[in-house]
C-alpha positions in Angstrom: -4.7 -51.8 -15.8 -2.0 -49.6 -17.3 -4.8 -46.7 -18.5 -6.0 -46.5 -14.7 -2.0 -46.7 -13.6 -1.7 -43.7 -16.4 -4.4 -41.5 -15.5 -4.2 -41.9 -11.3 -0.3 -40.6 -11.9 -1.7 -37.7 -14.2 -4.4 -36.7 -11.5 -1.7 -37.3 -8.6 0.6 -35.1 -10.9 -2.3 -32.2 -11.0 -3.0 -32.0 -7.8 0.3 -31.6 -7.3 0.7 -28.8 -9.4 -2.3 -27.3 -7.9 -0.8 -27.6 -4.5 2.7 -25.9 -5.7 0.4 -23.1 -7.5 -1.5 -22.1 -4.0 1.8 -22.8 -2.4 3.2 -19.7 -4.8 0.3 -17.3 -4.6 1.2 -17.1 -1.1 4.6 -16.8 -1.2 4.0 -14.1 -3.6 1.5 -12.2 -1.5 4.1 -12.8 1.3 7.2 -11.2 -0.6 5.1 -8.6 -1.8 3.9 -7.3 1.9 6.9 -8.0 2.5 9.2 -5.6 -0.1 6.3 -3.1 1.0 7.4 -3.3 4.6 10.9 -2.7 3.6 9.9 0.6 1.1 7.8 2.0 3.9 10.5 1.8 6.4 13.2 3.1 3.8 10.5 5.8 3.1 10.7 6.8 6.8 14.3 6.7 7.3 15.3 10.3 5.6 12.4 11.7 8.3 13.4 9.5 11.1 17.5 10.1 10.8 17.5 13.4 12.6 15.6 15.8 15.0 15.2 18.9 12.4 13.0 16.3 10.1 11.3 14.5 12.8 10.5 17.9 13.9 9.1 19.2 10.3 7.5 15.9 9.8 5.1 16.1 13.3 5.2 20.1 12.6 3.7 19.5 8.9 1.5 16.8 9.4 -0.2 18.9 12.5 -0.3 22.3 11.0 2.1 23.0 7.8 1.1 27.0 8.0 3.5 27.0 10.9 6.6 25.7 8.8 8.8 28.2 6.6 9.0 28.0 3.3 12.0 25.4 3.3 10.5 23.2 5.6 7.3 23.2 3.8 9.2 22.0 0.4 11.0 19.3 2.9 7.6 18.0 4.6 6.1 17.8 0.9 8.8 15.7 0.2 8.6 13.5 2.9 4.7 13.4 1.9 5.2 12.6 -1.5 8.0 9.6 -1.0 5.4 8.2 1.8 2.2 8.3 -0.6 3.9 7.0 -3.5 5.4 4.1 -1.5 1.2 3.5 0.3 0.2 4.0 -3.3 2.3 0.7 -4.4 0.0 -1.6 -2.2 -3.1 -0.2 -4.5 -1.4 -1.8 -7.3 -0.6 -4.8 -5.3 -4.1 -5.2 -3.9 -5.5 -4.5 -7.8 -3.1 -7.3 -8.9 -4.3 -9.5 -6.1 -0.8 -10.0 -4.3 -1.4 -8.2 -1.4 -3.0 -10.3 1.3 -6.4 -8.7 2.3 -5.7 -7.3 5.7 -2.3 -6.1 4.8 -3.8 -3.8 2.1 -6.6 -2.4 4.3 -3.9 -1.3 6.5 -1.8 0.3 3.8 -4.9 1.9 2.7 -6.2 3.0 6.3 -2.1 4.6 6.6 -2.5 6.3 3.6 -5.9 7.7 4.5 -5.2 8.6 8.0 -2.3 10.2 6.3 -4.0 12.5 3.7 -6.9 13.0 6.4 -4.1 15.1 8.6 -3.8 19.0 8.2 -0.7 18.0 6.5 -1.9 15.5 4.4 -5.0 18.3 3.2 -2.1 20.8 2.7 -0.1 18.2 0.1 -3.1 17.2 -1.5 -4.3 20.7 -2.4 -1.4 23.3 -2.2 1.6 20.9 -3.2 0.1 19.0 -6.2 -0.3 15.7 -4.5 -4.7 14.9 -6.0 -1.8 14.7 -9.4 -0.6 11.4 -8.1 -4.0 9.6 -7.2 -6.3 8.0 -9.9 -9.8 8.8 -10.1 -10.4 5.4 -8.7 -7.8 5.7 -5.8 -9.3 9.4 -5.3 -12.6 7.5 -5.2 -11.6 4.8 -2.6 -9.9 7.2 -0.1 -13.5 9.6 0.0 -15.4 6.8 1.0 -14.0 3.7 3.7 -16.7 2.1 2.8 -15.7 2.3 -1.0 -12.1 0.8 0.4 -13.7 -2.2 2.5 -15.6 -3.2 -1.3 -12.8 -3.1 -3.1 -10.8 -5.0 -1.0 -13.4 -7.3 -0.3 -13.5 -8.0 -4.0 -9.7 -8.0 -5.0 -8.8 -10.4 -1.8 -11.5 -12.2 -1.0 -13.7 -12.0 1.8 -12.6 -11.7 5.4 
């Protein structure tokens, strides 16, 4: 009676710990969209805190050929502290805590991003292709690339 006591308490105490594991995994994936919604926004605030950088921000990403020199150097900037921070939910997406749909969007912002005239302009002119892997390089070419990879790193939808 005592061996069937002993091992109902050791399954009860697994399943426990299985329950506080899943319970983790999503707290994790939850802090970790979360800390990404937080770099994002602190990634916008230098564009959003006044009218002569909201101004080279909608300029650049429209048509940078129509900036000066200056602002050209100031909308790279902006570009490059906005991919870098959409670049973080790759690694969170490769390392599996990113939830699924959050990481598509990241990755759809980012693209939508480097799609734009501006976007083209950092890429090629600024030195921006030195900050993408050949694998990220490879998922922003093809959306159909991004949906497979995030299919497989999150799970299906």
């Amino acid at each position: 009676m005592a061996e069937i006591l002993g091992g109902a308490a050791v399954i009860t105490s697994l399943v426990y710990v299985a329950i506080q594991l899943r319970e983790n995994a999503k707290q994790t994936k939850l802090s970790s969209a979360i800390a990404l919604n937080h770099l994002i926004n602190e990634a916008f605030d230098p564009i959003y805190n006044n009218d002569r950088n909201i101004g080279i921000w909608t300029e650049g990403l429209a048509d940078p050929s129509r900036l000066n020199d200056q602002d050209r150097a100031v909308f790279s900037l902006f570009m490059a502290r906005l991919v870098n921070v959409l670049l973080t939910a790759f690694i969170h997406a490769d390392h599996n805590v990113l939830e699924t749909d959050v990481a598509r969007r990241y990755v759809g912002s980012l693209k939508s991003l480097l799609d734009s005239p501006g976007g083209q302009y950092w890429l090629s002119e600024m030195g921006g292709e030195e900050l993408m892997s050949d694998k990220t390089r490879k998922m922003l070419e093809d959306s159909t690339e991004t949906q497979v990879f995030l299919t497989v790193q999150g799970g299906s939808e």
